[in-house]
Phi, psi and omega in degrees: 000125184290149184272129198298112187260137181223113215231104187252152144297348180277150183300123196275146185272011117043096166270170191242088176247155201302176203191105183250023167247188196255114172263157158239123182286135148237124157238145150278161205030058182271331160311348174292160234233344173262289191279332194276347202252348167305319199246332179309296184290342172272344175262347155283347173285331197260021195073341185308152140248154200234140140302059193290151151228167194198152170280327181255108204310280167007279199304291181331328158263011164294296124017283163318305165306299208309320184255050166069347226027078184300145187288351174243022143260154166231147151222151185212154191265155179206121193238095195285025181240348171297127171017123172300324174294323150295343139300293163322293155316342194274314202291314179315295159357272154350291183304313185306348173324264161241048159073002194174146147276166180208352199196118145271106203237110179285106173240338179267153190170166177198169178259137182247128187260139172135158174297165194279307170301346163307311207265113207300146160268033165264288174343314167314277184320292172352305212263328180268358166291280178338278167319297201248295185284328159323289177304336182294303175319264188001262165359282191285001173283298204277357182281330178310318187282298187316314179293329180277343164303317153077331189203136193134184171292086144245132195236158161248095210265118171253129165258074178297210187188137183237076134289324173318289200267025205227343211278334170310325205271358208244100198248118187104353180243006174326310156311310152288340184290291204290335169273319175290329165290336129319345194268316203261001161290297161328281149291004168256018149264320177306338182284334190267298210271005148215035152327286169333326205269005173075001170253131182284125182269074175266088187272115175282152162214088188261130228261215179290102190240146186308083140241194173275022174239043155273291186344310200245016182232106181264168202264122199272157183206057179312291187264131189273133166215130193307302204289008177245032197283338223245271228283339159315285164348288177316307201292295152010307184282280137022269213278338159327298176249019139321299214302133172083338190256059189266132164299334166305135164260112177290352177267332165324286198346292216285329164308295187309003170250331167294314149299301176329308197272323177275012190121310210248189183022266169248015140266020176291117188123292221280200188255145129025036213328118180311156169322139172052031166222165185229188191258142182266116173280087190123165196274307180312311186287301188331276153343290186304334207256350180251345174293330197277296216295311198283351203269321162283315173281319185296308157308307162343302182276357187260333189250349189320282176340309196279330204269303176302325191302332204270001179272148152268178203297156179297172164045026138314120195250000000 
């Protein structure tokens, strides 16, 4: 008899419970100098193996020298914007390591900076291969292992952003803004549709952190048009001085994802972040998610007539 799916939308009470066996991590962008290397030292602190990728051998083996060549690292190069059948290969590889994934964590990403109409929509397209389908291909390589597995830790970790919910206040960042938000759609459907399946969704939204992608991301001008010269200026200036001044620590983050997923330290206790939420990382992504949020219900209630109005009469066909 096949088993009866029963699917609520509603916030799951789900605690976050500890974990005392040795997981194995797949990260993607594990070679970046913020989050990933970031997340790499921390799960190597807890005993985990960790599964680094990169896109650049080079780093990777950089990456090996920095930890002696522990016997609980791996790295394989991985380019998540590549042919989904070398993805796929790249995730088989990976399992063969030590027989399982237990934690997948979608961490590469990069920024495309410009105005919109300034800015070529091959760059758009760019910033959603990179942001948005990268992370997807990853996902649908590792879920087929996860799923066949049936029973054990398996979670899957998105590093969204919340910028996804910023973008009037960010003039230049529309393009990463419009790739995270899509990112963080995708997953909270994805989280309802394999809940059931005992596999875990965890979607970040981490405000401004010392990482490199002011650093390595310059603000593109394909077309100059005089009337946006005030507000260029402004966005230009703006990310000119974020850069190295971030308020975010990435290794603080990334410890607090680690406890998250295993359990421990300052998630020891709480619940699970429910479907169609994410965990907000920084004083800023907080702050920000409640200014859109009181920002949003004060239109609601201002438009509440309009919005109820638009239906057909009850008892109607």
């Amino acid at each position: 008899m096949p088993r009866k799916f029963s699917l609520s939308l509603s916030p799951l009470s789900i605690m976050v419970s500890s974990t005392r066996e040795q997981l194995v991590w797949f990260i993607t962008g594990a070679t970046s100098k913020g989050f990933g290397g970031s997340l790499v030292a921390s799960a190597l602190s807890r005993g985990d193996l960790v599964i680094a990728t990169g896109r650049s051998q080079a780093k990777l083996n950089d990456l090996l020298e920095e930890y002696g060549q522990s016997e609980n690292l791996r790295v394989l190069q991985l380019d998540i914007t590549s042919d989904p059948k070398m993805i796929q290969a790249a995730v088989n590889k990976a399992v063969g390591f030590w027989g399982r994934i237990d934690i997948a964590v979608n961490n590469a990403g990069n920024g495309e900076l410009g105005l919109i109409e300034e800015t070529d929509t091959s760059r758009t397209r760019l910033q959603f291969e990179t942001n948005f389908f990268g992370p997807l291909e990853v996902t649908k390589a590792i879920l087929p292992h996860m799923r066949s597995r049936k029973t054990g830790t398996r979670t899957i970790v998105f590093l969204g952003s919340r910028s996804a919910w910023i973008a009037e206040h960010a003039p230049g960042l529309a393009h990463y803004s419009a790739s995270k938000a899509a990112l963080h759609a995708i997953v909270d459907g994805l989280s309802a549709e394999v809940s059931n399946l005992g596999i875990r969704i965890l979607l970040l939204a981490p405000g401004a952190f010392r990482t490199e992608i002011y650093k390595n991301s310059p603000f593109h001008q394909d077309n100059s048009f005089s009337d946006y010269d005030e507000i260029r200026t402004v966005a230009t200036n703006r990310f000119a001085s974020l850069a190295n001044k971030e308020p975010g620590d990435p290794v603080k983050a990334m410890d607090a994802v680690v406890d998250a997923v295993r359990g421990e330290g300052v998630a020891e206790g709480k619940k699970w972040p429910a479907i169609g939420t994410a965990l907000l990382l920084g004083n800023d992504a907080e702050k920000n998610f409640y200014a859109k949020f009181d920002k949003m219900k004060a239109v609601v209630a201002e438009w509440a007539d309009v919005a109820r109005g638009v239906w057909f009469p009850a008892g109607t066909s």
